[in-house]
N, C-alpha and C positions, 0 to 999 in steps of 0.2 A: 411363121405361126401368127394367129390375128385371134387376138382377146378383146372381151370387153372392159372397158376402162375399170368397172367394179373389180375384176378378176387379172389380171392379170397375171404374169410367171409367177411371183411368190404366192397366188391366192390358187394358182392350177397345182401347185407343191402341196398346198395345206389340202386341196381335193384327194390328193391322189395315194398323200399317208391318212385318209379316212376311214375310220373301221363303225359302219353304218347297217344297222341292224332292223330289218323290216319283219315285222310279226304277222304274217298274212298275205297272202298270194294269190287273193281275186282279185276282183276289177281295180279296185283304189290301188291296192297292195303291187300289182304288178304295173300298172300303171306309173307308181312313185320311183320305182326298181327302175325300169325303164327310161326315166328321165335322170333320174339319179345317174346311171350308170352314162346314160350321151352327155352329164355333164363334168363327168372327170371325175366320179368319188373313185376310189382306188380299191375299198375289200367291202363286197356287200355279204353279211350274211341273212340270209333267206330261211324264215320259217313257216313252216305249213303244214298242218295234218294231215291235208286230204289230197285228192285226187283229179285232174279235169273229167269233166262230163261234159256229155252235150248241150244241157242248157245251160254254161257258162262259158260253152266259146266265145258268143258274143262280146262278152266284155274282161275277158283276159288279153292284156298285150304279150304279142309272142307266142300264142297256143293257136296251134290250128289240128285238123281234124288227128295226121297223125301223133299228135299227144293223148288221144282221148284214153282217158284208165292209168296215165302217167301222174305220179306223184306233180301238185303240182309245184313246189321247190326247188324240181328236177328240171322241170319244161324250163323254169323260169334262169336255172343255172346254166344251163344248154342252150339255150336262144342267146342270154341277153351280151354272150363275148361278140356273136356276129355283129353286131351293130357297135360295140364299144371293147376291144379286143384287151381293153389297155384295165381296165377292169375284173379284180379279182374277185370269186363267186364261191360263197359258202351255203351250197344247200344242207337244212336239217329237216328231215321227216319226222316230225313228233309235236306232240300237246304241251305246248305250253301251260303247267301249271305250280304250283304252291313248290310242289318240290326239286322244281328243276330251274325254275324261272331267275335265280341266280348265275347258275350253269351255264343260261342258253345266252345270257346276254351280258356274261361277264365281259368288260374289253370293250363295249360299244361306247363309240362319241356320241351317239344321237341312237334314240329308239322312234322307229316308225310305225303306226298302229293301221292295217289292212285288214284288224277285224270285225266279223259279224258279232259279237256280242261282246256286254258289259261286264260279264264273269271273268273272262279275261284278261280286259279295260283295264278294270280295276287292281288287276294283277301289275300290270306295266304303268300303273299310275304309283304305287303305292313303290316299287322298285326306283320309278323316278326322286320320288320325295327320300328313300333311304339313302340314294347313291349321288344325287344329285346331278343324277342325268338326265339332259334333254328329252323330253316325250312330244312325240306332233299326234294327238291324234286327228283323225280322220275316219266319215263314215259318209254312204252316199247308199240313200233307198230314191225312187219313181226318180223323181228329177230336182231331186234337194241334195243338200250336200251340207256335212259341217268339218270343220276346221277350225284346231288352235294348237299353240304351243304351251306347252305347261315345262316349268323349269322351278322347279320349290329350289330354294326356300325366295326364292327373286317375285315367281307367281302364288298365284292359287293354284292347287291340283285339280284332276280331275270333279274326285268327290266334293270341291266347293262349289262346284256345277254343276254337276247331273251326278245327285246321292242316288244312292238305293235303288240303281234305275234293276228290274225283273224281267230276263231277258224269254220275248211272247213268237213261236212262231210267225202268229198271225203278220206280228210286224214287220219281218224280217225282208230281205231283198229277195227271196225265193219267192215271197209270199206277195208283198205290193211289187215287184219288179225294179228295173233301174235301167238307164238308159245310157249307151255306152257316151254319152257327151260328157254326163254329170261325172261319172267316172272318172272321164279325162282331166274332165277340169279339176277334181279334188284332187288327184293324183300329180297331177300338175304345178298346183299351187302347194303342197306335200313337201315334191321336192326341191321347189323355189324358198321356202323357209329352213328346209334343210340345208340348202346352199347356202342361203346370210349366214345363219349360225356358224357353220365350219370359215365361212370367208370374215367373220367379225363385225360382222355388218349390222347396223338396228333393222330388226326384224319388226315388223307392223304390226305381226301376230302375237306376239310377245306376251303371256297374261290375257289374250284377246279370246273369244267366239266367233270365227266367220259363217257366215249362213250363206249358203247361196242356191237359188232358185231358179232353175233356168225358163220357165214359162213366162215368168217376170220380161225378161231376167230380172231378179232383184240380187243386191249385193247387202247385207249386214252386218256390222260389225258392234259387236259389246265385248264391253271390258268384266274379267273372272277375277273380283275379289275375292281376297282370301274371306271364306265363311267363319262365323265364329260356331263353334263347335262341332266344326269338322273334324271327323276321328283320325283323318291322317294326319293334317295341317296343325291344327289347334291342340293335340294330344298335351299329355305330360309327361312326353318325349320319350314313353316307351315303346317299343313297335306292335302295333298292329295284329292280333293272329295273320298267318295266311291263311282262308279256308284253302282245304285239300281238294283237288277236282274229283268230280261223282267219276266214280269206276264206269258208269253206262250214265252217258249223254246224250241229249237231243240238240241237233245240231240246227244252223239255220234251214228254216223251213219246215221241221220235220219230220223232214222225209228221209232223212239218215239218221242213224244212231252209232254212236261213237263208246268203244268199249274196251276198255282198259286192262289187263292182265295183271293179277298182283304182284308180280314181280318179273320185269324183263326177262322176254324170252333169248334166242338167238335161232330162230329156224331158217333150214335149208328149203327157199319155198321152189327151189328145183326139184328137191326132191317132192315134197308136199305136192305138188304142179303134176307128177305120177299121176296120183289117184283123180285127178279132174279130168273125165273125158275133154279132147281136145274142143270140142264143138261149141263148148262150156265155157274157153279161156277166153278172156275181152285182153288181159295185156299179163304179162312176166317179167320182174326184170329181180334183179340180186334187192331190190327193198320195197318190190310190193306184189303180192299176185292178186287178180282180180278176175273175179267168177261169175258166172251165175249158180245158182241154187233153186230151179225153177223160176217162181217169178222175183225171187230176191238175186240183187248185186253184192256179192263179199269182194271186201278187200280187203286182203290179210296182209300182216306188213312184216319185216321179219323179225322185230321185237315182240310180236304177238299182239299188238294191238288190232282193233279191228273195225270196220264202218260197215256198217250193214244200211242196205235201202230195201224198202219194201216190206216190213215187219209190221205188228199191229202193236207192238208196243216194247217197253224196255223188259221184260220179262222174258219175250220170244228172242230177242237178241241176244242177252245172257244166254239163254240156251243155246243160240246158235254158237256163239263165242266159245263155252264150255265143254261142246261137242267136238268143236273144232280143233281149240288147243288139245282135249285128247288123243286124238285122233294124229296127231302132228307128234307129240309126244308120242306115243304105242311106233310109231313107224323111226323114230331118231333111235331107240331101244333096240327095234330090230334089227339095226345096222351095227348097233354097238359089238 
């Protein structure tokens, strides 16, 4: 076996009892998973809401055409043993939010941030500051990319960087696009700060802002002081409400909406999968069916949450969502 000098047997030991938690599973997100796992972490758990589609093959590692309408947590739990066998893989299909965000990443050495919005962010920012665990975030829209490590009470968090940021369609990687380089590179450099941390190494990012631009290429780095009067950081050490997440979401781009059921379902979407003429099904599996609906895409998942494409607003989603769980509910009854 041939290590590098930084790493060595006792440093592939501290990789391998790893318990390393990625919040998001697009391009950066699968990306970090991917290099994490070829470099020896030992238990990834993988979160993600949504589902591959065709205009994110591009820049997913590990997804190609037969994933498309697969959770993508699933694709990313399925691929990523071929390449790193030695690598344990915990996929969860659900929303990270207020009420659960304890739950999902109790147990983790390091949180890794794969996602499109600051609603989120701010969720795994404010978790760090409580638990005092490692957060890297990480984002990458056209061919920019950012990157830092936040580790309260050592750094500044998130919010003594980028407060109040209001998360805009327009802005979004759907919407300016991104380029599978810039990707690699965040996702790469992701899991190269993941790696010091767990090996005990000074990490460069530490309290830092990496910017990086590849038309430059330009490389930046600024130091994230603690702010004064930042509501996490600066408090008077009581915590924070968590806002609760909106029941019905707008997701990056748009062009999906994201919709919540008041209370956890458990549906059989084999059965539910009945009433869909076949011609209708894009994929099935036991945690998610995915349809069409004329010119709309449903993906219904088996706790009842739901992603709708193609609506004209949160209104016509609700509706669809409400019809649905009915209708799933009326047919569980019939069986009873």
């Amino acid at each position: 076996m041939i290590t590098v000098p930084e790493v060595g047997s006792e440093g592939l030991k501290r990789l391998q009892s790893a318990h390393v938690t990625i919040v998001g599973l697009g391009g950066v997100g699968s990306a970090a998973a991917f290099y994490l796992a070829q470099t020896g972490v030992g238990h990834l758990r993988l979160i993600d809401q949504d589902i591959v589609e065709p205009s994110n093959l591009h820049r997913l590692h590990g997804a190609d055409q037969s994933h498309l309408y697969h959770p993508k947590a699933e694709v990313a739990a399925e691929t990523l043993p071929h390449y790193a066998p030695w690598t344990k893989t915990e996929p969860i299909i659900d929303t990270l939010r207020a009420s659960n965000v304890n739950e999902l990443l109790r147990g983790s050495d390091i949180v890794v941030d794969g996602l499109d919005n600051f609603r989120t962010r701010y969720l795994l920012n404010q978790y760090s500051y409580e638990t005092s665990t490692p957060y890297v975030f990480a984002s990458a829209v056209q061919n920019q990319g950012h990157l830092g490590v936040i580790h309260p009470p050592e750094t500044g968090c998130l919010e003594c960087e980028i407060p109040g940021v209001l998360d805009r369609p327009e802005e979004s990687c759907e919407s300016l696009g991104v380029t599978p380089t810039i990707i690699g590179l965040v996702g790469g450099f992701a899991a190269s700060e993941v790696t010091k941390i767990l090996l005990h190494m000074q990490g460069g990012l530490m309290g830092r802002l990496l910017t990086i631009d590849t038309v430059g290429p330009d490389f930046v780095v600024v130091k994230v002081p603690k702010r004064k009067g930042c509501r996490i950081c600066d408090g008077d050490g009581s915590k924070p409400e968590l806002p609760e997440a909106d029941p019905v979401t707008i997701l990056c781009g748009g062009r999906v909406i994201n919709v919540l059921p008041k209370l956890p379902l458990s549906l059989d979407l084999d059965l539910v999968s009945r009433s869909v003429p076949d011609r209708d099904i894009l994929a099935v599996s036991t945690a998610v069916l995915v349809y069409r609906k004329g010119p709309i895409v449903v993906s219904l998942f088996h706790t009842g949450r739901m992603l709708i494409e193609g609506v004209e607003g949160r209104e016509e989603a609700l509706q669809i969502a409400t019809d649905t769980w009915r209708q799933a509910a009326g047919r569980l009854a019939a069986l009873a």
